[in-house]
N, C-alpha and C positions, 0 to 999 in steps of 0.2 A: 527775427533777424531779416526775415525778406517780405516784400510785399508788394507783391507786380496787378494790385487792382488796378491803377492807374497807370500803366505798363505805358500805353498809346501815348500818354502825353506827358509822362515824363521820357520817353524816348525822343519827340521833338523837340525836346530844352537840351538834348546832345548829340545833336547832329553834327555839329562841328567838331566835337571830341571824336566821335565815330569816324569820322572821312580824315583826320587830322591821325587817326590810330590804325586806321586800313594804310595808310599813305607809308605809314613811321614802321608798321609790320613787314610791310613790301620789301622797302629799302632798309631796314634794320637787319631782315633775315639775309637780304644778299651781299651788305657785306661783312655782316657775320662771320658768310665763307672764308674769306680772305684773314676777318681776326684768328680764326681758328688753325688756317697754313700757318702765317707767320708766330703763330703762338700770342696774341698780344692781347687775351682775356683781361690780363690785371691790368693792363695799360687801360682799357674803356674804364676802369672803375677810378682811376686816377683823371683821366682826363673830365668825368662825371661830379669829380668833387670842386675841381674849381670852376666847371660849369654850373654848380650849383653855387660858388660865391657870387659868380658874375651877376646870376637871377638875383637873389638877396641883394647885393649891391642897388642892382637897377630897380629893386622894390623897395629899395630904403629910398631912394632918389626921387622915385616918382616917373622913370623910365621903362622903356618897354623891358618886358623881363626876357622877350626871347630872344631880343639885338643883345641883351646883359648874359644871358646863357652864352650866347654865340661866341661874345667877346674872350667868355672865360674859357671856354670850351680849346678858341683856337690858342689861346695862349699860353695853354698847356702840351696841346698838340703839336704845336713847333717846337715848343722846350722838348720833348720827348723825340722828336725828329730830329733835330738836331741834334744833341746831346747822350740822345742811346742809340746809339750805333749797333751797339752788342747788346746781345742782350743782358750781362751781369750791370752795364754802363744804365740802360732802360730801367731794370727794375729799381737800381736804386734813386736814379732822379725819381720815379713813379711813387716811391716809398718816400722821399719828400715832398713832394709836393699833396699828396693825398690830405697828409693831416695839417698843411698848412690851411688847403682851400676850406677842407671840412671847417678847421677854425675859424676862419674868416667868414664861412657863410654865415655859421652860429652867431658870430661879431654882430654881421650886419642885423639878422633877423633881431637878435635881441634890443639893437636899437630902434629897429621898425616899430613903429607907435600904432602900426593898422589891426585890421582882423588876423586874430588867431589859425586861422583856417587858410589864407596864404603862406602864413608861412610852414605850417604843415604840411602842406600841399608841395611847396620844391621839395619836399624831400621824399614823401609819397604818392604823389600824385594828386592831382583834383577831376573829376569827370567834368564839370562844367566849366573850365580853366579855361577854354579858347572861346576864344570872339572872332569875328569876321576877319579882322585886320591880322589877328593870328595866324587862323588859320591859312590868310593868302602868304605870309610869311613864311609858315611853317612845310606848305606845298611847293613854296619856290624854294627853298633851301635843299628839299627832296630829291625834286626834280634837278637841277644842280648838280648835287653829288651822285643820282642815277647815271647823267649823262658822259660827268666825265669818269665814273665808275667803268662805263659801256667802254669808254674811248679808250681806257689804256688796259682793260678784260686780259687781253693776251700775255702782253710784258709783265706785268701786274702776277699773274699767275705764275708766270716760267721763275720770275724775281720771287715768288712765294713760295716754291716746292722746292727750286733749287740756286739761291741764290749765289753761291759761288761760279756755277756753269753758266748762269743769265750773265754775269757780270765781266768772263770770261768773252763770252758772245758781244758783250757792246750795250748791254743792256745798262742806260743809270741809273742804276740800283739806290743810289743815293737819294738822286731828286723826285725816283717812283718812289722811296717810301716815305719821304717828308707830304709829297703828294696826297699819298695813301690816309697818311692822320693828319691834313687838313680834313679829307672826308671824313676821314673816322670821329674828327671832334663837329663837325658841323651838325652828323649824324645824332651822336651823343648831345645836343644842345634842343637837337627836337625832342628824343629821347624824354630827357627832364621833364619837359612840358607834361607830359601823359603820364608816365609810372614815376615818374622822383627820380631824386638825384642817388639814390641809396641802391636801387634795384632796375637798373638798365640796363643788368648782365640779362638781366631772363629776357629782353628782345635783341639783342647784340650778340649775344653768345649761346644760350641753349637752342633755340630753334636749329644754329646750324651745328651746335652739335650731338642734335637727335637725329639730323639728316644725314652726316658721315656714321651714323651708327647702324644706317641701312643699307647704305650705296656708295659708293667711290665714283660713281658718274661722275664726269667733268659736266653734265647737264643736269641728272638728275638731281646732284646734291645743292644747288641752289636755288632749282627750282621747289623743292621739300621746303628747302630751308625761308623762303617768301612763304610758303603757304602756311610752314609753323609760327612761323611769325604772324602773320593777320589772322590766324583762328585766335592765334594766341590774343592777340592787342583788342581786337573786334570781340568778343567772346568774352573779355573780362570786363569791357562796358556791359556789354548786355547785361552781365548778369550782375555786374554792379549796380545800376541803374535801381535796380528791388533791393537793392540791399542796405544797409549801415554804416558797412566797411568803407574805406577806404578803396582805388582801384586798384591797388597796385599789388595786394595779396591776390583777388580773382586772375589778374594780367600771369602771376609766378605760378600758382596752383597750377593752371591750363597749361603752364607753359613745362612747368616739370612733370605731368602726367604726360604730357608727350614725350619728353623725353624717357621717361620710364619706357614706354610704352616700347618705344624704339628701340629703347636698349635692351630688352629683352628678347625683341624679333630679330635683332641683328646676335644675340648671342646664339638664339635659339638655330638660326640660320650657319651659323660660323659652326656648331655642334652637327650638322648633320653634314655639311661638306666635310668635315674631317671623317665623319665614320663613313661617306663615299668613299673617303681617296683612297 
């Protein structure tokens, strides 16, 4: 099942997966954070499935599959912005549209006439998937949602823990959270690229919630939460690279041993402040 003789130089045939997955772990873990306040786990797996027709789409066509991700990703994310307000109003637009996209990507893939192994691939990943032009894609889309991530950090927050008092305060709660899941789908369309369209919960949502299982830092916990994500993302090329598998079980493996891991330092922690108090 593995065989890292030639370790060196199949490592330079994914270099651009590597820096495309350090990039996606960064910015996946941190804002994570913020799925995890606003509770909106099953919305990434909704917004993941018609990111995944949009790829299919643009692989039936003969179009970039990541501008084709992006496409479906944000057209989900404003429906879910717009439309779920509350969260009973969210989950069930989320509950339509899942098994629409999912059908529509199967639609497209099945009429795709190419290699078996792309269309595998939107759904679990490929290690070799990005190319150059991807890859500068894939880092400007990052950096993008880093920066206006950074720009609204504060409101963004106070609107995430306590949304009725931010909105009270002056805060647009509105147009911060329609904001929020353009990131959140643009994030979700890099996503795809690397792990599939099936399994983006394990860089979107477990790293930060192995982070909140150690710390309540307003610092520490997004900063755990970027570094459980790039062990996570980075860590499951490498060791995919020797392997057979696909990446995207090594990428979930790593990614829920961490959180194990956590979860029992944070219990184990929680148990000896109680027999202090």
């Amino acid at each position: 099942m593995f065989d890292y003789s030639n370790y060196g130089e199949l490592l330079a045939l994914v270099q651009n997966s590597i820096i495309a997955a350090a990039v996606l772990g960064v910015v996946g873990g941190l804002i994570g954070v913020f799925v995890m306040q606003r509770d909106m786990a099953f919305a990434v797996h909704g917004i993941s499935e018609l990111s995944f027709a949009g790829a299919a789409g643009a692989l039936l066509i003969g179009a970039n599959v990541v501008a084709g991700s992006v496409v479906g990703s944000l057209i989900a994310a404003v429906l879910i912005g717009l439309l779920g307000a509350r969260a009973r109003d969210r989950n069930s637009i989320i509950g339509v549209l899942m098994p629409f996209g999912l059908g529509l990507g199967i639609l497209f893939l099945a009429l795709y006439p190419g290699r078996s192994g792309n269309k595998f691939g939107l759904l679990t990943g490929q290690i070799v998937s990005v190319d150059f032009a991807q890859l500068g894609l894939l880092i400007t889309i990052a950096v993008i949602v880093l920066v206006a991530l950074l720009a609204v950090w504060r409101p963004l927050t106070f609107d995430s823990l306590d949304p009725e008092v931010a909105a009270a305060r002056g805060v647009p709660s509105r147009w911060l959270s329609l904001g929020f899941m353009v990131m959140l789908g643009l994030t979700v369309a890099v996503s795809v690229q690397i792990i599939g369209a099936l399994l983006v919960l394990a860089l979107l949502v477990t790293p930060a919630a192995a982070a909140l299982r150690v710390s309540s830092s307003p610092v520490a916990v997004p900063l755990l939460s970027m570094a459980f994500g790039f062990v996570s993302a980075v860590g499951g090329i490498l060791l995919a690279i020797g392997g057979s598998l696909p990446i995207s079980p090594y990428i979930t493996t790593i990614s829920f041993a961490i959180y194990l891991v956590c979860r029992i330092v944070g219990a184990r922690r929680t148990r000896e402040i109680r027999m202090t108090a």
